[in-house]
C-alpha positions in Angstrom: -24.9 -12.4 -31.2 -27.6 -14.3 -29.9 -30.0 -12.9 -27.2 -29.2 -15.1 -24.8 -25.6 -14.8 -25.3 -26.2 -11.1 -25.4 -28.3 -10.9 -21.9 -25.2 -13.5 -20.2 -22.6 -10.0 -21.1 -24.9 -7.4 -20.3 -25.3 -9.5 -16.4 -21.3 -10.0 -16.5 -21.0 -6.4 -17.1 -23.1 -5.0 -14.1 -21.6 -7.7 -11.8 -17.7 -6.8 -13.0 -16.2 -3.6 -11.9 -14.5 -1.7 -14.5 -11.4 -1.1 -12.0 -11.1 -5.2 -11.5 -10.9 -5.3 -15.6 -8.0 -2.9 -15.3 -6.2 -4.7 -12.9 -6.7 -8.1 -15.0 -5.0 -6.9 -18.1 -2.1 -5.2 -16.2 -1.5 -8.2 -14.3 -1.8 -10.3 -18.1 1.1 -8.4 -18.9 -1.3 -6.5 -21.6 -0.3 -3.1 -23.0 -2.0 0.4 -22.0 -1.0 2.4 -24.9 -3.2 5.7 -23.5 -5.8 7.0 -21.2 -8.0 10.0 -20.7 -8.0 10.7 -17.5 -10.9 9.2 -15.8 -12.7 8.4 -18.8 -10.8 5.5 -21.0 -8.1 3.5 -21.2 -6.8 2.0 -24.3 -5.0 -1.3 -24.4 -3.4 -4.3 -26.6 -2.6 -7.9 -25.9 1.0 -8.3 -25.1 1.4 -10.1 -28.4 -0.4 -9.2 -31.2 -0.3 -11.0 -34.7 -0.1 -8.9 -37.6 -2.6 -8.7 -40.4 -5.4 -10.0 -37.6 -7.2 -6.8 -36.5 -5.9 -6.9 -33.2 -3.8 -4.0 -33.1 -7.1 -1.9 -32.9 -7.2 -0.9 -29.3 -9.6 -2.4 -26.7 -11.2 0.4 -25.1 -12.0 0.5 -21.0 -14.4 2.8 -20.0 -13.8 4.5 -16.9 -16.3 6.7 -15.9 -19.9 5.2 -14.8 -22.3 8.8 -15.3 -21.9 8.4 -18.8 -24.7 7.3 -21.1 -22.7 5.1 -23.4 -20.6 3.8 -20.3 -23.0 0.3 -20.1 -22.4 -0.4 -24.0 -19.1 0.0 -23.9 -18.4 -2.7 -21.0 -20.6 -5.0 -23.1 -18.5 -4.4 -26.0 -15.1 -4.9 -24.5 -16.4 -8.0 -22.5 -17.4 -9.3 -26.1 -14.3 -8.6 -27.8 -11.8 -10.5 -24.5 -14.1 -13.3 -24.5 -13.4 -13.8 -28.5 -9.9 -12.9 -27.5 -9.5 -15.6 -24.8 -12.0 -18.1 -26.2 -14.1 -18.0 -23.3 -17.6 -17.9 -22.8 -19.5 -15.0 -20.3 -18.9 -17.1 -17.3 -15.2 -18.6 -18.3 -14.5 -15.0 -19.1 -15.6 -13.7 -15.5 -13.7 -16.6 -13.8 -10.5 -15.5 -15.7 -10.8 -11.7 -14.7 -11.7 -12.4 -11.2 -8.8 -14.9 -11.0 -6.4 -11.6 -9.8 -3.2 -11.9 -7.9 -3.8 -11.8 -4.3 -1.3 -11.8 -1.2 -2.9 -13.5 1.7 -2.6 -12.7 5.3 -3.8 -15.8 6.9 -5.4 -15.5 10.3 -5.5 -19.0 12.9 -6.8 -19.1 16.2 -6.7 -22.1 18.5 -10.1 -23.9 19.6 -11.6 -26.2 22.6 -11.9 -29.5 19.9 -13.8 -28.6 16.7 -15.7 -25.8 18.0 -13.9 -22.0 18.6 -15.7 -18.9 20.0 -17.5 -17.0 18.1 -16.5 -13.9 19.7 -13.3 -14.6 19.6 -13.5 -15.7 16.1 -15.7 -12.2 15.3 -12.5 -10.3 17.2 -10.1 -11.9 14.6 -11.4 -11.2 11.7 -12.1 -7.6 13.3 -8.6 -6.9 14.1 -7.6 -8.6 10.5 -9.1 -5.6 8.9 -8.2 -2.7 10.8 -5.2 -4.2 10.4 -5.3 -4.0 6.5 -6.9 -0.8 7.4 -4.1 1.3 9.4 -1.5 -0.5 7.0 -3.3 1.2 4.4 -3.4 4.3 5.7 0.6 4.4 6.9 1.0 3.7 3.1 -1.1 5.9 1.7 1.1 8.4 4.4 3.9 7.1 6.4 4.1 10.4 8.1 0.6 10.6 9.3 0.2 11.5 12.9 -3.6 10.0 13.6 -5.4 7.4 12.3 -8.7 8.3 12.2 -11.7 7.7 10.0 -10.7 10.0 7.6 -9.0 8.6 4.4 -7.9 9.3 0.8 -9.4 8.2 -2.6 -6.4 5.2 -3.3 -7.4 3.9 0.6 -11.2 4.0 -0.1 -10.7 2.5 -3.6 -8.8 -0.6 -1.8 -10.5 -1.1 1.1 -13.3 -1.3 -0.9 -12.6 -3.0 -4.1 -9.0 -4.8 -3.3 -9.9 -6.8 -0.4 -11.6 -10.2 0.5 -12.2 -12.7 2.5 -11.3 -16.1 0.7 -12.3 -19.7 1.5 -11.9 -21.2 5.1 -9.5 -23.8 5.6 -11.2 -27.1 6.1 -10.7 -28.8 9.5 -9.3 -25.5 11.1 -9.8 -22.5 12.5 -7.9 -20.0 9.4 -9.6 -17.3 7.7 -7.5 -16.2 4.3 -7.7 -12.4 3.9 -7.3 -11.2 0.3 -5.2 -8.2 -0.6 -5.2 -7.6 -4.4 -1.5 -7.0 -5.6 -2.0 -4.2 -8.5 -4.9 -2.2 -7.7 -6.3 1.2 -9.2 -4.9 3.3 -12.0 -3.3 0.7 -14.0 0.3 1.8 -14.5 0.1 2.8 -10.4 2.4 1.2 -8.2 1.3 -1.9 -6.5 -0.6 -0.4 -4.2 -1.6 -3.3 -2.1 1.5 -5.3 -2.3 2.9 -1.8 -0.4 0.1 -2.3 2.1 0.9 -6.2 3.1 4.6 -6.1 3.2 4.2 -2.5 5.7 1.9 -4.9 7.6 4.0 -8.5 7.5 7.2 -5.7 8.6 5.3 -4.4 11.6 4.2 -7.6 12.4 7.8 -8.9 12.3 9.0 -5.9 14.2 6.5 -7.2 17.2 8.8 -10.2 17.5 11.8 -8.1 18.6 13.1 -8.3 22.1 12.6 -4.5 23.9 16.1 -4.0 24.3 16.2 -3.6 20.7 13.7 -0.7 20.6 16.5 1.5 19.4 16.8 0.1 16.4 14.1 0.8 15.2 13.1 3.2 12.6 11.3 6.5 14.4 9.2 6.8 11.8 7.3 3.2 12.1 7.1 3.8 15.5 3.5 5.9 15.5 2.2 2.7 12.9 3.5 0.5 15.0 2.1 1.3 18.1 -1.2 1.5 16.2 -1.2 -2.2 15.2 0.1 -3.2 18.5 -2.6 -1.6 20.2 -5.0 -3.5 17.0 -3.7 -6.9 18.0 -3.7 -6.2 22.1 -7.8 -5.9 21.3 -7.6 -9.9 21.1 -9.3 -11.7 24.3 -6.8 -14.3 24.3 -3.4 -13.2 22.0 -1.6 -16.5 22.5 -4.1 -18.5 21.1 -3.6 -17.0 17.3 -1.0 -16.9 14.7 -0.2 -14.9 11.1 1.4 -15.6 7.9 2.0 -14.3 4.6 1.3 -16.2 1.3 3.1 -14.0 -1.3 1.4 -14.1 -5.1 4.4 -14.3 -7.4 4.8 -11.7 -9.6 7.7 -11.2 -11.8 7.5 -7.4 -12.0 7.8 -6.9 -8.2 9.7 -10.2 -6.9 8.3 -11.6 -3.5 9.2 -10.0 -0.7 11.2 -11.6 2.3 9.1 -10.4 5.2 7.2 -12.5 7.2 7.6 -15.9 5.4 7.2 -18.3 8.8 3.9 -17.9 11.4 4.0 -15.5 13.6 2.7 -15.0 17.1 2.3 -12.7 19.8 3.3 -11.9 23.3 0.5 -9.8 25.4 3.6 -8.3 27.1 5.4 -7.4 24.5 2.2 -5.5 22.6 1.7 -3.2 25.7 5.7 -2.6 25.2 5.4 -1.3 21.4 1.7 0.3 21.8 3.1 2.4 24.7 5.8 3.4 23.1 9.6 3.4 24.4 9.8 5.7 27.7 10.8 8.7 27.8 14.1 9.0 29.5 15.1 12.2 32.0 17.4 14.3 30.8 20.4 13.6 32.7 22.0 15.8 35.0 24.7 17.7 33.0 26.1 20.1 36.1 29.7 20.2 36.4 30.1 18.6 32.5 32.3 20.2 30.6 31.9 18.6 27.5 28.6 16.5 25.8 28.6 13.4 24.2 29.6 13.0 20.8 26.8 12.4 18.3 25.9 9.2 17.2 28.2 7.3 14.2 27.3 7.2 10.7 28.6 6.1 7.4 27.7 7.5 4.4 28.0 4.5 3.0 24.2 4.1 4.7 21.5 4.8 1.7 19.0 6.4 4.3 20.1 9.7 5.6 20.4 10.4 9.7 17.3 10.7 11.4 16.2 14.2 11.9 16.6 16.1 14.9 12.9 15.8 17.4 11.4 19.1 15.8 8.4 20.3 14.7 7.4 19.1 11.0 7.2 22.2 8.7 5.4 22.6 5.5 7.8 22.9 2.6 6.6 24.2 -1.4 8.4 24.6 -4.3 8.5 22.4 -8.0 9.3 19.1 -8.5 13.3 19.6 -10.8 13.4 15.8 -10.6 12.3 12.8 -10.2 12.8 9.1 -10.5 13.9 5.6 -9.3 17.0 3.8 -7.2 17.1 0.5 -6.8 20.6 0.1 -5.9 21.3 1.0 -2.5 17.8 0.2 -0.8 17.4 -1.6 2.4 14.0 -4.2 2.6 11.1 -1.9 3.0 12.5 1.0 1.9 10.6 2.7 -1.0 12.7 3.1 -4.1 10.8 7.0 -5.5 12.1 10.0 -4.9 12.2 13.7 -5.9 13.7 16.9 -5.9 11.6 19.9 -4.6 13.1 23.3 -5.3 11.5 26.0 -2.9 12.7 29.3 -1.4 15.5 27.5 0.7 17.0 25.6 -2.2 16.3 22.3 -3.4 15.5 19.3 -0.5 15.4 15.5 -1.7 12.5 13.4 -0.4 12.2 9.5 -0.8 9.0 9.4 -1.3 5.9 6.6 -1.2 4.4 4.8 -4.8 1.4 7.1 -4.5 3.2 10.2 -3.8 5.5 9.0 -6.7 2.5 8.9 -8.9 1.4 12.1 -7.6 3.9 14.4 -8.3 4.7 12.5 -11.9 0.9 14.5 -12.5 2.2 17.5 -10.6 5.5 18.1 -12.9 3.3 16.7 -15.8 1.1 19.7 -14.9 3.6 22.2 -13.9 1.9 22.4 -11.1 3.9 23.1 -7.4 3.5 20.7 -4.4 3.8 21.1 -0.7 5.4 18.3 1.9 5.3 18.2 5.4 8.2 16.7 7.0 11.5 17.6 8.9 15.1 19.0 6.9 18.4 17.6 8.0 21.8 18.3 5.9 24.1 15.4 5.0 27.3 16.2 3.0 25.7 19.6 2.2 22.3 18.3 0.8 19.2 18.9 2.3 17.3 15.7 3.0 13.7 16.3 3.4 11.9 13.2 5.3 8.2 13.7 5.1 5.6 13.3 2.5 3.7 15.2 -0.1 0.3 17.0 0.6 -2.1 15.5 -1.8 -4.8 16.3 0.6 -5.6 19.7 2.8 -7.5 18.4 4.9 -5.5 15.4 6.0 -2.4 17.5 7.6 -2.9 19.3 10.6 -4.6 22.8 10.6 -1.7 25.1 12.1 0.2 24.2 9.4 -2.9 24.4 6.2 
């Protein structure tokens, strides 16, 4: 290899993250045919001819505090640039050309000028946006949203999204999310994160009397982007939509697919919450009300009685996949946890999924936090796993 050939890969390799590699050959549709944890991961083309040499693995270093790690990105930037047929930079133009959903952001302006506060405020509220949605994915039964945050959430908000290109003649910013991000045979985590976000955006749009319907356990998130979005000086003057990359492995999603826009009224609604009603006056009542109807034709179980979440342990005895009798945004993992009471079955997030594959790999027990109900004498944990101590809350560590 000539020197300056040789100087052009070593610059692509320190301006390339190893992670956005990972995510380029996933989303090629290339093989990983092993890793060691945190170190390597070994992959093939998705079609390789026989008798050509290319069934011997290219290697993806992982980890950064090793000595040889430099040489190693050299070398497997070499070998997919003889692969592809590109040169350094036609190389780094295809591996930074990843899938990305967009959340566009418009605002209205006085001619061709807008405020640049108000254009500041957008883009501000754009990303705590991605930010909480992140978070709620990460945990859907998180009770705060502080600055604490896992690995996966760090890792994206970091590394998965961007700001893209301005449209010309208006006032749009494109925000970035990378589809597959992370571990490369993890869940899509940011494709989770935009279509919790378009969903909660959508569920802004509903008339109050239809509060009822929805789900208690979006209510904390959505309050939290409602109280986001009511940060905006001037609410009516902007408008979001979704631009959905197409990927064949996931499908596109059907939320948010037209603009959407926002009522100031209505954000106060959802960010207070419904109010409490009184308990009514039961004196002289003989009987109470029947409970509320359900079919158990409905895949999701009854919502749990208002308690207090507990923590519950035990081994994962199973563990898999439905993707039969889902409704849209419903999460299609789950396990069984056996513990002291018997065995509970939790639906359970892509990274919890992934989480307790490692757990049961390991032998290892796991802890959720969540509420129990019973339905046709199972026990139907709702909740999530504990991946992190210090993220639940201490009187129940």
């Amino acid at each position: 290899m000539k020197q300056p050939e040789a100087d052009a890969f070593r610059d692509l390799a320190e301006s390339i993250t190893t992670s956005a590699i990972s995510d380029f050959l996933k989303g090629s549709g290339w093989i990983l045919t092993g890793r060691r944890a945190g170190r390597l991961e070994f992959w093939l083309p998705p079609s390789s001819p026989h008798g050509t040499g290319a069934d011997a693995p290219f290697v993806l270093p992982l980890d950064d505090r090793t000595p040889d790690h430099a040489p190693l990105v050299r070398e497997l930037l070499v070998r997919l640039a003889g692969h592809f047929g590109d040169d350094p930079r036609g190389l780094l133009q295809r591996v930074k050309a990843a899938r990305w959903d967009t959340l566009t952001l418009r605002m209205r302006g006085d001619g061709d000028t807008v405020c640049l506060e108000d254009a500041a405020c957008l883009l501000k509220t754009g990303t705590e946006m991605l930010r909480l949605s992140a978070l709620y994915t990460d945990n859907p039964y998180r009770m705060a949203w502080g600055s604490r945050r896992s690995a996966p959430v760090a890792e994206y908000l970091r590394d998965g999204v961007r700001l893209g290109r301005p449209d010309r003649g208006g006032f749009a910013f494109p925000v970035l999310s990378r589809v597959w991000h992370s571990e490369a045979d993890a869940p899509a985590f940011g494709r989770h994160v935009m279509t919790n976000l378009a969903g909660s955006l959508e569920r802004m749009q509903k008339d109050p009397a239809q509060d009822a319907e929805v789900r208690t356990e979006t209510q904390l998130f959505d309050a939290a982007i409602a109280k986001c979005l009511g940060a905006l000086p001037h609410v009516g003057n902007v408008a979001m939509s979704f631009h959905w990359c197409p990927d064949p492995t996931l499908g596109t999603p059907t939320a948010a697919r037209e603009p959407l826009t926002f009522d100031a009224s209505r954000l106060r609604h959802v960010a207070e919450g419904p109010p409490r009603k009184e308990a009514p006056d039961t004196a002289g009542t003989p009987t109470t009300p029947p409970p509320p109807r359900w079919s158990p034709a409905d895949p999701s179980p009854p919502p749990a009685t208002r308690r207090s979440p507990r923590r519950f342990t035990g081994r994962i005895t199973a563990i898999g996949v439905n993707h039969h009798t889902l409704r849209p945004g419903q999460s299609p993992y789950f396990l069984v946890l056996r513990g002291r009471e018997g065995e509970f079955l939790l639906s359970v997030s892509p990274e919890d999924y992934s989480f307790a594959l490692r757990a049961r790999q390991a032998g290892r027990s796991v802890s959720a936090i969540g509420t129990c109900s019973v339905h046709a004498g199972r026990r139907i944990l709702r909740g999530s796993l504990i991946r992190d101590e210090g993220m639940i809350p201490r009187q129940l560590r």
